[in-house]
N, C-alpha and C positions, 0 to 999 in steps of 0.2 A: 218088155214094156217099150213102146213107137213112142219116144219123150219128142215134144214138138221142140222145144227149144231149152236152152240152159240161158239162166239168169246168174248174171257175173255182179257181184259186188265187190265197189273198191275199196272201202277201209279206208283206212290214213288220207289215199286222194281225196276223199269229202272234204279234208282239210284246205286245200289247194283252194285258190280265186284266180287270182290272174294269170297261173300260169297251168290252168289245170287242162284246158285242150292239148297243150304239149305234152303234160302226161299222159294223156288218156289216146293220144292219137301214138306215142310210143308204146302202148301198152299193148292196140290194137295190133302193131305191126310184133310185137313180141308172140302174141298169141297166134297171129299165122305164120310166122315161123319155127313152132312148133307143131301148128297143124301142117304144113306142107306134104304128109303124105295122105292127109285125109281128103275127102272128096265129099260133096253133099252138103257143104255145109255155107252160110254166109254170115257177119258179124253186123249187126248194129249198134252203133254207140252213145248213148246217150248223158244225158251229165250226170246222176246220181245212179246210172248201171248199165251193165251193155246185155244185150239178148245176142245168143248165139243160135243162128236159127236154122233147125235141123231138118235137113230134103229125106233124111233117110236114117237110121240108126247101127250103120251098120261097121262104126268105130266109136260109140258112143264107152264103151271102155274104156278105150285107147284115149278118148279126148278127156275122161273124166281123169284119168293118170296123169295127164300132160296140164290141166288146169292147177292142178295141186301142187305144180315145181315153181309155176310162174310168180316172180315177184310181181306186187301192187294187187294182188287178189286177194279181198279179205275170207270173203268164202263164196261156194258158189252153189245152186239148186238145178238139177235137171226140172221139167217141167209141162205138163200141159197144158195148151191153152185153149180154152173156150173160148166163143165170144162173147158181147154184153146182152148174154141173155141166161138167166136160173136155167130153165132146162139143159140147154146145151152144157154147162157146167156142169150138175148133175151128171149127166152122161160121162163126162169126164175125170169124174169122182168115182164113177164104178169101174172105168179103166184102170184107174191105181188100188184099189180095193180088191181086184183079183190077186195081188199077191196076197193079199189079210184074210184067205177063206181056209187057212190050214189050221185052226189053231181057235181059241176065247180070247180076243184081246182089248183092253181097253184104247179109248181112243179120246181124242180132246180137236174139234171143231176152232179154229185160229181165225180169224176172217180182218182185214186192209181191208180199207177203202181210200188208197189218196185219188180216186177218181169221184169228186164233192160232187159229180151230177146224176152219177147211178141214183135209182132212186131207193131201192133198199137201205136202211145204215148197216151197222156192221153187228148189232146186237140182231137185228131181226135176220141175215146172213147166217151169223152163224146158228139160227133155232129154224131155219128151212134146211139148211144140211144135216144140221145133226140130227133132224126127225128124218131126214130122207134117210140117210144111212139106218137108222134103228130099228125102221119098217123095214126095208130090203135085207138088212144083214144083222138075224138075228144070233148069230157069235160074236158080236162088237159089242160093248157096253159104254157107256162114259164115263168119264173119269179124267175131269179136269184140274187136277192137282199133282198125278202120278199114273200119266198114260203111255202106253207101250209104247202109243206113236200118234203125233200130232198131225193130221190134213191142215194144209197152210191153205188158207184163200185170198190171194192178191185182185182185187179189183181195180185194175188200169186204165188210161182211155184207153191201150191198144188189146184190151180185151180181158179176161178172169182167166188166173195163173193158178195152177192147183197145185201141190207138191206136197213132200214130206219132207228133204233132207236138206239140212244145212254143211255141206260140207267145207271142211275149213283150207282156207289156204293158207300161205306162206309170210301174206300181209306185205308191209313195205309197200317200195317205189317202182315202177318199172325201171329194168338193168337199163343203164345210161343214161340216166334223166338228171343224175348227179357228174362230177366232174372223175377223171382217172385216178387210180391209184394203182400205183407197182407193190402188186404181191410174192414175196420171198416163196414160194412153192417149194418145198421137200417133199419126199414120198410118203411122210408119214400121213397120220388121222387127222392132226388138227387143221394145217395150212386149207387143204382144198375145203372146208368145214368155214373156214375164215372168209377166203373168196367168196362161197354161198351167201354167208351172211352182210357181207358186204353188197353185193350185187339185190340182196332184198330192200337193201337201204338205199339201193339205184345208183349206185358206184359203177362207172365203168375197169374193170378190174383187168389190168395186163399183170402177168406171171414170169418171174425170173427163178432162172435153176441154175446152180452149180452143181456141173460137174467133174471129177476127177478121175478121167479115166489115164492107167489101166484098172486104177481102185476102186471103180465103179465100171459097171457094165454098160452094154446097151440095153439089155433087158431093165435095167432100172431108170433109163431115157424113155424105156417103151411106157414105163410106166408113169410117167410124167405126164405123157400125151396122151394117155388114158384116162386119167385125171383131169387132164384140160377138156378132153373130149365130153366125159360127162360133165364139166362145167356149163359148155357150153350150148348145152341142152336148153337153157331158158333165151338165149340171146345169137343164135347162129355160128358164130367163129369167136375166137378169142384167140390173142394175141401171148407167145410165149416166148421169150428170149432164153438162150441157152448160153452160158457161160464157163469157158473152161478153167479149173479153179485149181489143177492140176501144182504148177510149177509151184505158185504163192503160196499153198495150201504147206505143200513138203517143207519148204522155207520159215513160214510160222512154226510148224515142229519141230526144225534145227535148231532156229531162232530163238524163240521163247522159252520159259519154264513152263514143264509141261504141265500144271496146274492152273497156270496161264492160258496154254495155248485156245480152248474153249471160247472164253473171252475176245481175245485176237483176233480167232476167223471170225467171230460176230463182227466183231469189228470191221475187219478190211470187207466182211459181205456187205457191212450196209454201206460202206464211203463206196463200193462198185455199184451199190444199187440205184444211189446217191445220184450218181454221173448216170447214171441213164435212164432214170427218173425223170430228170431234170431235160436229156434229148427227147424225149419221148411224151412230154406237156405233162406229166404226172403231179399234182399238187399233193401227194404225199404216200409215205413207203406202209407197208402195212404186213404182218406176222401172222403167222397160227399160234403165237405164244399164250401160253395160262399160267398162271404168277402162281411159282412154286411148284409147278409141276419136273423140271426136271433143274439140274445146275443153275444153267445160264438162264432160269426164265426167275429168279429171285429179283431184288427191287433192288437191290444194288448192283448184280449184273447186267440189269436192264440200265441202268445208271450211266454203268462204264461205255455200254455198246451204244445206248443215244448218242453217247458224247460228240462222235464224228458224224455229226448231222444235224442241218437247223433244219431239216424238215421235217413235217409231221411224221411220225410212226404209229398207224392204228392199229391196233390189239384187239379188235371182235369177240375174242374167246379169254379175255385177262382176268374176267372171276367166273369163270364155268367150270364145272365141275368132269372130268375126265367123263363120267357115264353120260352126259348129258351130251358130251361131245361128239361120242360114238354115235349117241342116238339120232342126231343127227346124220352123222356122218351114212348111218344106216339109210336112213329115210330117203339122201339124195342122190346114193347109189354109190360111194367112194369107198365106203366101208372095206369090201374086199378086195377092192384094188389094192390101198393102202396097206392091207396086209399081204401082199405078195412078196416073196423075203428074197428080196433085192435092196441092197443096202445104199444108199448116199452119202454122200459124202461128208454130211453133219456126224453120221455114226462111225464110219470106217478109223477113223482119227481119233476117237472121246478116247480121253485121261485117264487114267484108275482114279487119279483122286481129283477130280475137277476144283477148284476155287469155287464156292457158293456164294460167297462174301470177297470177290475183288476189290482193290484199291484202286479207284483211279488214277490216282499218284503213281504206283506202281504200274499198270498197263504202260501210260505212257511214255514212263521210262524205260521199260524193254520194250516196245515199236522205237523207242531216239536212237536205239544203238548201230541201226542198219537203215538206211535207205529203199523203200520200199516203194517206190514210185514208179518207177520201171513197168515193174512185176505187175502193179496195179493197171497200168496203160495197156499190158498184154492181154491181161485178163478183157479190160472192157474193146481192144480192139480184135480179139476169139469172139467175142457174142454172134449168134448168129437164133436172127429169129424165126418164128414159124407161125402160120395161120394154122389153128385147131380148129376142125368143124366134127359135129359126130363121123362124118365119113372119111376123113380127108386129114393129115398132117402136109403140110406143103412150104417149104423152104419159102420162106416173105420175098418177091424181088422190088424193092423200093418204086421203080416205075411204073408196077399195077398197083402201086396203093390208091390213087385219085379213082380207079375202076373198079374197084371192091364192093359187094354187095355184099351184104350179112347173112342171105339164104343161099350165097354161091356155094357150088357141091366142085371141092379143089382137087385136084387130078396128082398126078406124084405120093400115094401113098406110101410112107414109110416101113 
């Protein structure tokens, strides 16, 4: 099928007034940086939808994959377009009708009009298509209550739109249309699951990792950047701080009881995430945590580990259900990443008998007994950050940040 153009709808943006050109002109620039290896194609944008208009179809796949990751997309239609005339349309109705000659199927005739000067209306529309089809294609029957498949007719000034499919997007904001947030990244399922969901609610999302090597590998670094890399499929590069958690990490399990110690490292990870949060313009720290899903993610451990922090900590995934999180996690490609059995530094350490129910009273009695300041300054002076693109991990050097473009393809692969 030669679909002439695809119709993008934006969901939630219909919401927007005053500030809804700033969304819709980042949303445009999100969706060609996802097209950038395609070719043939050009965007128009308009206020209540944008026409993606097609020279050629011969990534129309590939774009209809890449439409479905993007946040601010409510759903979207491939499409052909007639012009403002019945016949022509027509003709264009038998174009998509070629797929429907295998088979008896019923069908149901849908007919728009917000073009108030066609002179048809939209009853007597759809009773010239639905007799044209029934005369031409006698294996179609009607069946306007419970039809195989709906023919959609848009009448527009810029011309009658035919389709059948509605397909759904991811909804939300376009990535970065909201303010930053530092996300805790682990190698597990839920964190990169988290980021997603944040980035659909238009978050600009930067990622922090500890790591403790020799206890962790490179191969479980590579997979961090794997993770980031498909992140940042909807929005060109993303931002990933790498922290080494090594010395503090050993020290919490001299230090502490080790029913404790769980607790603690949440602890000192969020007062490091805390501090660089805070250099980095980030209005608030944010988890792949799900309440009850493992020790430390109970409502009293959550209790203890806010405690060293007035800022925000958002939870995306706090009443999800583990299958739902996968399913996700399936859908935006982290799934099998996330299982590659490379361990982090959140597991290497776990307790036989973790604390469920910490005291807070307790916590901060054992962090009073030792000075742990140092250790912390070390931690946040090891960070070293890195630009993630799908191609490219590239060591950040502070002096090309003011020359950064979000579609640059960065050199120095990891």
């Amino acid at each position: 099928m030669q679909y002439s153009h695809i119709i993008v709808r934006y969901g939630e943006l219909t919401l927007k007034s005053g500030n809804r050109n700033e969304f819709l002109k980042k949303l445009t620039k999100n969706i060609k940086l996802n097209f950038k290896e395609f070719k043939g194609y050009h965007i128009q944008t308009k206020r209540d939808r944008m026409y993606i208009h097609l020279d050629k179809n011969d990534y129309i796949d590939e774009i209809l994959t890449s439409l479905k990751r993007i946040p601010g997309i409510h759903t979207f239609s491939p499409v052909l377009r007639a012009g403002l005339d019945i016949e022509d349309a027509k003709k264009n109705i038998d174009l998509l009708l070629h797929t429907k000659l295998d088979g008896n199927y019923k069908f149901k005739i849908q007919t728009k009009r917000p073009n108030k000067n066609f002179p048809n209306n939209t009853n007597e529309l759809n009773n010239i298509f639905g007799s044209h089809v029934l005369v031409n294609y006698p294996n179609l029957k009607v069946d306007v209550k419970n039809p195989d498949f709906v023919i959609n007719v848009e009448v527009r000034s810029e011309g009658i739109f035919i389709f059948t499919d509605f397909i759904k997007g991811v909804g939300g904001f376009p990535v970065n249309t909201s303010s930053k947030a530092l996300l805790l990244l682990s190698g597990g399922i839920d964190s990169p699951v988290a980021a997603h969901m944040l980035q659909v609610k238009g978050v600009e999302v930067e990622m922090l990792h500890f790591q403790s090597p020799p206890f962790t590998s490179k191969e479980a670094l590579d997979k961090i950047f794997s993770l980031a890399q498909e992140l940042s499929k909807v929005i060109g590069t993303v931002k990933v701080h790498v922290v080494n958690f090594t010395k503090l990490q050993t020290e919490i399990v001299k230090r502490i009881p080790s029913n404790y110690t769980m607790t603690s490292t949440r602890r000192f990870m969020l007062k490091i995430a805390d501090k660089i949060a805070r250099k980095e313009d980030c209005l608030a720290l944010a988890t792949g945590e799900s309440l009850g899903q493992v020790a430390s993610q109970t409502l009293e451990s959550m209790n203890c580990i806010n405690e060293v922090t007035n800022m925000p900590v958002l939870r995306p995934l706090l009443t999800m259900d583990k299958v739902d999180i996968i399913k996700i996690a399936e859908e935006i490609g982290t799934y099998e990443i996330s299982n590659l059995p490379f361990e982090d530094c959140c597991t290497i350490f776990t307790p036989k008998a973790p604390k469920t129910r910490p005291k807070l009273k307790k916590i901060i009695g054992y962090e009073a007994r030792d000075d742990y300041s140092e250790l912390i300054e070390e931690c946040i002076a090891s960070a070293q950050t890195y630009l993630v693109n799908t191609k490219a991990v590239n060591l950040f050097e502070e002096n090309r940040e003011k020359n950064l473009q979000d579609n640059e393809d960065f050199s120095g692969l990891l």
